[in-house]
N, C-alpha and C positions, 0 to 999 in steps of 0.2 A: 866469304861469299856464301859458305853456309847457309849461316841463319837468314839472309835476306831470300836465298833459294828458298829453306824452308818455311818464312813468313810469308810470300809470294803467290806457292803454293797450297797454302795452306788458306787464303785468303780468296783465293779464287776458288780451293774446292767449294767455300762453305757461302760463295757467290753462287758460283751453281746448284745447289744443293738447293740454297734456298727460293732463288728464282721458279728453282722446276715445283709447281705447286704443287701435283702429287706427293711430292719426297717432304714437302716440308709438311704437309698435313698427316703422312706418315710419321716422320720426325716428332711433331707436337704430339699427336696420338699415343705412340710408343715412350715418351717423354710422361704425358699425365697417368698413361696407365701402370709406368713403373715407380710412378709415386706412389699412386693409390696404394699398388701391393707391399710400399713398404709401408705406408700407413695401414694399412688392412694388417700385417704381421704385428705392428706396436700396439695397437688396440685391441688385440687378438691376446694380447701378453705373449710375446714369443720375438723377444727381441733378438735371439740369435737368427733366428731366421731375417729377420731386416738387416741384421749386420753382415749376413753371407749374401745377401743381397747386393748391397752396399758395397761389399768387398769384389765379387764377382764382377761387376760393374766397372769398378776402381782398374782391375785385372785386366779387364778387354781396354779399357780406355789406354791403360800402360802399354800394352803389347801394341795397338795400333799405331800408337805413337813412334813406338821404335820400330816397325816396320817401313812408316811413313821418312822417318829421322835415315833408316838405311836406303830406299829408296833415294832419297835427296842426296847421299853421298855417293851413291854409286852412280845416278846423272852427272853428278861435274869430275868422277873421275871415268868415267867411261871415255877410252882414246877416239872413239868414233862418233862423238857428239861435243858439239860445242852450244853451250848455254850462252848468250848474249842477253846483256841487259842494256837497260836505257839508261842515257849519263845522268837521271835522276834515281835511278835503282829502283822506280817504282815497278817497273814490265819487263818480263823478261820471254824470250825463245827458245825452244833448242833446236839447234840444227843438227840430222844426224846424217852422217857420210855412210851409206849402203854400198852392197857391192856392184859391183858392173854401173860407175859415175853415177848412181840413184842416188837422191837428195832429197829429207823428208823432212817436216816439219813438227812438232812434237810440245806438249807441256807449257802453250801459251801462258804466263801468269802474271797476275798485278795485284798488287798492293790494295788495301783499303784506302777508295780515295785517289788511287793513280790517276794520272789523263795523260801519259806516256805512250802509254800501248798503240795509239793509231802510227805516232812518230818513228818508233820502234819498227812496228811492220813496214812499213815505208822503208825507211834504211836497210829491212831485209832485204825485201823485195828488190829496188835496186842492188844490191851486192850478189845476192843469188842471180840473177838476170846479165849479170858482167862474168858470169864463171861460165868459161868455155868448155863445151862438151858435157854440162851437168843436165840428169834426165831426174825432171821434179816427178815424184809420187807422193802423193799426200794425198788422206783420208781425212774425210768431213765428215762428223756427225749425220748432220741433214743437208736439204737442199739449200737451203737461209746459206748455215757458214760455207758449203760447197759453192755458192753465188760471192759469197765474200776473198773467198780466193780466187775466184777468176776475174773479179773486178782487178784486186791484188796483183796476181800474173794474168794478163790476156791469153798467154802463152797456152796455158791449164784448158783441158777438157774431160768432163767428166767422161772416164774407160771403162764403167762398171761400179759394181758393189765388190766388198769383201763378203768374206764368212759372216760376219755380224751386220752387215747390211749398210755397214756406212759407205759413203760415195766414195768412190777411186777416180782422183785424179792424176791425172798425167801429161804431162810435155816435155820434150827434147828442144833445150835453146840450140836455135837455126845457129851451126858451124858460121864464122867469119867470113865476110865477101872481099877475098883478095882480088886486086886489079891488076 
């Protein structure tokens, strides 16, 4: 389950990345202007300087990578989260067990190409909704995904922001009606 954690994820950073237009005209920008200066060093006659270039590049791209690589193993082995995927493996969840019955939602991702993901949340939603005494907290980016999880859980109302300004939602599933 690795590698499909890790393609999943991976696949959805560079969905968002690229959707957000700022980041990708960042992206390109940062992209052409570190060609240029390697072309500006080869033309320049001063090939080690393009190759320290090149190499330095190489260097962060490695290091991210095995950052990203331990990240992914340390989500499917952390005891207080469980990853759920879809019986296509294309989307996946994590659900993570907090203390005092808190239950949060975490690391949505899908495949290039999935159409799993709405099925997926569905089958959450229902399972989290049948667990007794669980108190959902989850944080939304914005208002958009904060609307798509209360479409999700009814249950859910937005309780605030965090530190960083994303929406705090919350609900305690209503105890069982004994007769």
């Amino acid at each position: 389950m690795f590698w499909t954690t890790l393609q999943q994820t991976g696949s959805t950073a560079t969905l968002l990345m690229w959707k957000f237009v700022p980041f990708r005209c960042l992206v390109l920008l940062a992209g052409g202007l570190l060609a240029l200066e390697i072309l500006a060093f080869l033309f320049l006659g001063m090939p080690m300087g393009a190759l320290a270039i090149v190499l330095l590049v190489l260097a962060m791209l490695v290091a991210g990578f095995v950052v990203y690589a331990l990240h992914t193993a340390w989500r499917l082995r952390d005891p207080h989260r469980l990853v759920l995927f879809a019986p296509d493996l294309g989307s996946s969840v994590d659900v993570i067990f907090k203390s005092r019955n808190r239950v949060s939602l975490a690391n949505h991702g899908r495949a290039f190409g999935a159409t799993s993901a709405p099925a997926l949340r569905d089958s959450v939603a229902a399972w989290l909704n049948g667990l007794d005494g669980c108190h959902l907290d989850i944080r939304a980016q914005n208002r958009r995904v904060a609307n798509h999880y209360i479409a999700q859980f009814p249950q859910l109302r937005i309780s605030g922001r965090d530190w960083m300004g994303h929406y705090r939602l919350s609900a305690t599933t209503p105890p069982p009606v004994s007769n």
